[in-house]
N, C-alpha and C positions, 0 to 999 in steps of 0.2 A: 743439633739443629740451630740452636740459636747462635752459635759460634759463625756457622754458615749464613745465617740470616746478616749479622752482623758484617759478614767478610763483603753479601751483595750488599749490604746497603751503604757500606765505604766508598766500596768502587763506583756504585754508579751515580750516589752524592756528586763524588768529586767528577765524574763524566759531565753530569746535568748543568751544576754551574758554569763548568769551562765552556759551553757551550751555549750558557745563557747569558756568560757575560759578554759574548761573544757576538747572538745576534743583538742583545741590549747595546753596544759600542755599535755597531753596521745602523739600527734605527733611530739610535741619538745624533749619529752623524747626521744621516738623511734629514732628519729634523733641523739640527742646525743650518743646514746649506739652503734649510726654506725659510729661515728667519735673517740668513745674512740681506737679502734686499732690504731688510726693514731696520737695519742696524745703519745707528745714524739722522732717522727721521725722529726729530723732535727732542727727545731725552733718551730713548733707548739704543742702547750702547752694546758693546759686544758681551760685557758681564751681565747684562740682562738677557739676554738670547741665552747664554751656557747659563745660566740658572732658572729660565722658563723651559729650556731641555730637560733639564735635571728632573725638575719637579713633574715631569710629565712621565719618566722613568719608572714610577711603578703602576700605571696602567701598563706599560707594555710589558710589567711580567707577569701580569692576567694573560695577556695577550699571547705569548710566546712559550708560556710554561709547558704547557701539553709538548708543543713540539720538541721544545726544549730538554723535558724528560723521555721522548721517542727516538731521537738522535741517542744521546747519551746511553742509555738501556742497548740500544742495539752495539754501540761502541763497547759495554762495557761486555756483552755475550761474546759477538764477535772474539773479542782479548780471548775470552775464556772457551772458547773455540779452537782458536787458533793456539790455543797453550795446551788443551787436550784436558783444562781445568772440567767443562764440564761435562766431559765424557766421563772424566771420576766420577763425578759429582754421582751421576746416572749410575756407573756401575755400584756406588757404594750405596744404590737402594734407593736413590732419590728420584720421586715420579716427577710426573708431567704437572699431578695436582698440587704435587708440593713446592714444585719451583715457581708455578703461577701463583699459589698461596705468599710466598716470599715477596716477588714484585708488587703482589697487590697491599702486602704493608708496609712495604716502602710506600708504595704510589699514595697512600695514606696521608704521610705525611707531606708530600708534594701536593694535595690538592688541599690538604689543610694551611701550607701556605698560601697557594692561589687563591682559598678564600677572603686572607689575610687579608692581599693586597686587592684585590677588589670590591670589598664591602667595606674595610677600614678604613686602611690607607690612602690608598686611590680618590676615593668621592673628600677626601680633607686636603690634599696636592693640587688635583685639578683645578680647583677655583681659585688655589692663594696664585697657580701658574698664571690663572688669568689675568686678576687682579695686577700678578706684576708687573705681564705684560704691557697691561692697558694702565696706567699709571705711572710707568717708564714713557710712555710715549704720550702722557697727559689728553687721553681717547675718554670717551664712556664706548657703551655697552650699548648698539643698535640691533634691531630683530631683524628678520631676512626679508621684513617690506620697509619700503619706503617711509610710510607712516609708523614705523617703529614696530614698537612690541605689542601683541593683541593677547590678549587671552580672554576668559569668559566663568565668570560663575553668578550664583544663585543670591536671589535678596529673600532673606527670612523677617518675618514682621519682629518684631522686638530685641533685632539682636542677633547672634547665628545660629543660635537652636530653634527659633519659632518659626511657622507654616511658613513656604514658601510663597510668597507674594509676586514674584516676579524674577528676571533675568536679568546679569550687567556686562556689558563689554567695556574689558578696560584696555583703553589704550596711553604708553607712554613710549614719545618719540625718541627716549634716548633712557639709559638705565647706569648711571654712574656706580663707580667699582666697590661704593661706599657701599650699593643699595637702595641710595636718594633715588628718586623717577622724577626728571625732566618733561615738563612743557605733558599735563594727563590731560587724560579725553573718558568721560565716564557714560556713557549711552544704556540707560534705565530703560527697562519696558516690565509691562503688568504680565500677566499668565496668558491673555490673548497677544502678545507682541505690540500692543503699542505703546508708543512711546511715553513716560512718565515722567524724565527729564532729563539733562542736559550736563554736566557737571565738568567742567575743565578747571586744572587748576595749574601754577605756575610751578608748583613742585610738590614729590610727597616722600615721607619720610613715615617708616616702620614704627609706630609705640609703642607695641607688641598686644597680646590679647586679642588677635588678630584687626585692630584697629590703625588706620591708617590716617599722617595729620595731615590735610592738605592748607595749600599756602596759596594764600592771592588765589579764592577762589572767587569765579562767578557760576552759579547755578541757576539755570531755565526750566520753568515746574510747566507742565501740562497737564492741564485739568480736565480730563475725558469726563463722558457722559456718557451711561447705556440708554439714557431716553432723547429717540431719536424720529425725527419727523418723516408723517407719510410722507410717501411719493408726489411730489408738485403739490404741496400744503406749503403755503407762504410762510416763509419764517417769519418767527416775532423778535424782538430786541433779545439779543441774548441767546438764543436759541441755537444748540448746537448744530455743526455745519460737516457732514460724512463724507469724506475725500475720496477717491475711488481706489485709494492704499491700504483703508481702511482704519486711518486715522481720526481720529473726531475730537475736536480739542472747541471746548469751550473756551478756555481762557488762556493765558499765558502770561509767565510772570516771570520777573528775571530781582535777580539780588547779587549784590555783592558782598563779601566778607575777607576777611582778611586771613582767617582759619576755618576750617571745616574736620571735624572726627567723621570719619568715614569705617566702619565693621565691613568687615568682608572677609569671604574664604580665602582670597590670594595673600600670600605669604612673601617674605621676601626670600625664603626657601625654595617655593613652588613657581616665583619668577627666575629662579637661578636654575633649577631644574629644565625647565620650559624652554631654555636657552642652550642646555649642555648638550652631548653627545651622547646618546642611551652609554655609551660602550664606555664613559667616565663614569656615571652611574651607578650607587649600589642599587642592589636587588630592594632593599626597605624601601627609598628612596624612587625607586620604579614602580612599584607597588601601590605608594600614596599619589605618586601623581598621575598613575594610570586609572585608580578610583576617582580622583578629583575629574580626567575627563569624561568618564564613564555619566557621573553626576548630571554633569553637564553637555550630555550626549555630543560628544566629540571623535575621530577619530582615535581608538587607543590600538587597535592594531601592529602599528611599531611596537609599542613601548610591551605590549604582551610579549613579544617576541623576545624583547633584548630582556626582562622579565626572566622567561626563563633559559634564555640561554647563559644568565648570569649564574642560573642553579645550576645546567648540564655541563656546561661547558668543560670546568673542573672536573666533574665526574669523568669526562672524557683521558684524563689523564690514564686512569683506569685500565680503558680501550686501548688506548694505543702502545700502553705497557704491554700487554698481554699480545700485541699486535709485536711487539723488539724480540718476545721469547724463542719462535721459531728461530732465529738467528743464530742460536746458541748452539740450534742442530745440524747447521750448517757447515763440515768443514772447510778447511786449507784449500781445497781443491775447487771447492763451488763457490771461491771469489776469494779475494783479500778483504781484508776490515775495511780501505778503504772505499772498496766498491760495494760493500755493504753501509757504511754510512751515506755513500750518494743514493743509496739507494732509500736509504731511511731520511734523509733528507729529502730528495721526490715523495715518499709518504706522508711528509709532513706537509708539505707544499700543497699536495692535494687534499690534505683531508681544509688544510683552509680555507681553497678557494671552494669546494663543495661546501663546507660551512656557511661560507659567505653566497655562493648562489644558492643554496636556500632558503636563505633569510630573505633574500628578494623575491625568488622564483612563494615563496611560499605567501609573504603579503600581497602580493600582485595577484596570487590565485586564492587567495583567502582560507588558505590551510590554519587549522589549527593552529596556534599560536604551540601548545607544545611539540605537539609531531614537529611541524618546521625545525622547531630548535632541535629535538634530540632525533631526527630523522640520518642525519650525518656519523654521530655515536653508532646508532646501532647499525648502521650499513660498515660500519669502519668494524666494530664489535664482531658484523658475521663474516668480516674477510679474517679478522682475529681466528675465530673457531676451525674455517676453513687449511689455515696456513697449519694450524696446530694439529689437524686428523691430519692431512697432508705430511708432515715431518715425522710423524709416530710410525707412520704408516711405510716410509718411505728411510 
């Protein structure tokens, strides 16, 4: 058995890669012919384009492995069909349970690579791609408004473990590749929402301990009051004044410095997050910044999603092994190899774009963050069970 184990896992190795380097070469090109418009503006050059491709190369074999290993698999039955390999196979005793046992330790080790590249690899490529990009063409780093990057978290009294005293939105109009934040906007408010201060500063730069140093700052303090005058009772000198906002600011004051230490839960991790595409993403790294907005009662719906599809997805390798096996029972006569890989390439095709309209169909309808993602596996898994009583049977 292990002779045999050994003999599939050679052949459909060598099927899987030829065919992953295969769509990897078809998406790197595609890739490149979107960066040639931009080859040439400023500093970036065409060796920057073919090395921001490069580096973006092992996301797409997260991306492409399942499929990658469902072509291949069926290519490699298909052979062993067509050679009458594994009709041996069959008569010399080997079940249905045992040849599925076979591809599922292979498929083992195909998803412990997928792992590889999506939690390791991947989330450490991504951002140096970006980096190069955006430093080849001497750019920073803007968010998808106008006013730059926003995000939002929490003010603890003494630091960032003690009680929650209030809420901060920070905003920076531009985020350079270093991590530095251009031209900040800091809007403080107490546990009732109003405002406590003001805080813009000309740049800020990460000191780690989750502290941030800002430069050329000016800071505006608003000094609320809860003792608040009856109805048409004439104010006296001083006397707080209650906006119909719900603002109440006795006082106001403004200062200038030229340094400010600022503690806060944003990270320059959690701003680079905040910016990426779930699908560069590890699962860790999905995880912390789906709690950070959870904290901060934000939408995390996406990021649950790409969450765990970063766990299912791989397992899907699995599924759609087991989905190549009927192929094996397939003779000479119910199609050539070639019209069984177009045909397992249409499998593949579809199991993605269902993958992918689920992921939409599913946030849009507010399905379970898991179902959504592994809703596609097991609908793929029972046309697997199907196809396989089907061949035994037949």
């Amino acid at each position: 058995m292990k002779i045999l184990q050994r003999y599939f896992l050679v052949n459909i190795a060598q099927a899987v890669v030829f065919v992953l380097v295969g769509l990897l070469g078809l998406i790197a090109f595609m890739d490149l012919t979107q960066e040639l418009p931009s080859v040439g503006k400023g500093g970036y050059m065409i060796q920057h384009a073919i090395l921001y491709v490069l580096l973006l190369v092992p996301g797409h074999v997260y991306e492409v492995m399942p499929v990658a290993a469902l072509i291949g698999t069926i290519y490699t039955m298909a052979q062993f069909a067509q050679s009458s390999e594994f009709t041996i196979m069959r008569a010399s005793s080997m079940s249905t349970q045992q040849a599925a046992l076979i591809l599922a330790k292979i498929g083992l080790v195909f998803v412990a690579l997928t792992f590889l590249f999506g939690e390791v690899i991947t989330p450490r490529t991504a951002p140096i791609a970006e980096r190069v990009r955006l430093s080849a063409k001497g750019a920073t780093v803007s968010a998808e408004f106008r006013s730059g990057m926003w995000t939002k978290d929490t003010v603890h009294a003494g630091g960032a473990k003690g009680p929650v005293t209030g809420s901060r939105f920070f905003n920076a109009r531009q985020i350079r590749p270093d991590g530095q934040l251009i031209d900040v906007r800091l809007y403080e408010f107490d546990n009732s929402m109003r405002m406590r201060s003001l805080i813009t500063a000309a740049n800020a730069t990460f000191s780690g301990n989750g502290t941030w140093r800002l430069n050329d700052v000016t800071e505006t303090l608003f000094t609320n009051s809860r003792e608040l005058p009856a109805p048409d009772t004439p104010l006296a000198a001083g006397q707080t004044i209650q906006s119909r906002f719900g603002q109440d600011t006795a006082s106001v004051s403004t200062r200038k410095v030229a340094s400010l230490d600022l503690v806060s839960e944003i990270t320059p991790k959690i701003l680079s997050v905040s910016r990426s595409d779930p699908a560069q993403m590890s699962a860790n790294e999905l995880a912390v910044y789906t709690r950070h907005l959870a904290e901060n009662r934000q939408e995390t719906e996406r990021f649950k999603i790409a969450f765990w599809k970063k766990l299912i997805d791989p397992l899907s390798i699995f599924v759609l092994m087991a989905l190549a096996l009927p192929f094996g029972y397939l003779h000479t006569r119910s199609g050539g190899v070639s019209l069984k890989i177009f045909i397992g390439i249409m499998i593949g095709v579809s199991f993605l774009l269902i993958n992918s309209l689920f992921s939409h169909v599913g946030m849009l309808s507010t399905w379970p963050a898991f179902l959504t993602a592994a809703a596609p596996s097991l609908l793929f898994l029972l046309l697997a069970i199907v196809a396989l009583r089907w061949v035994e049977r037949h």
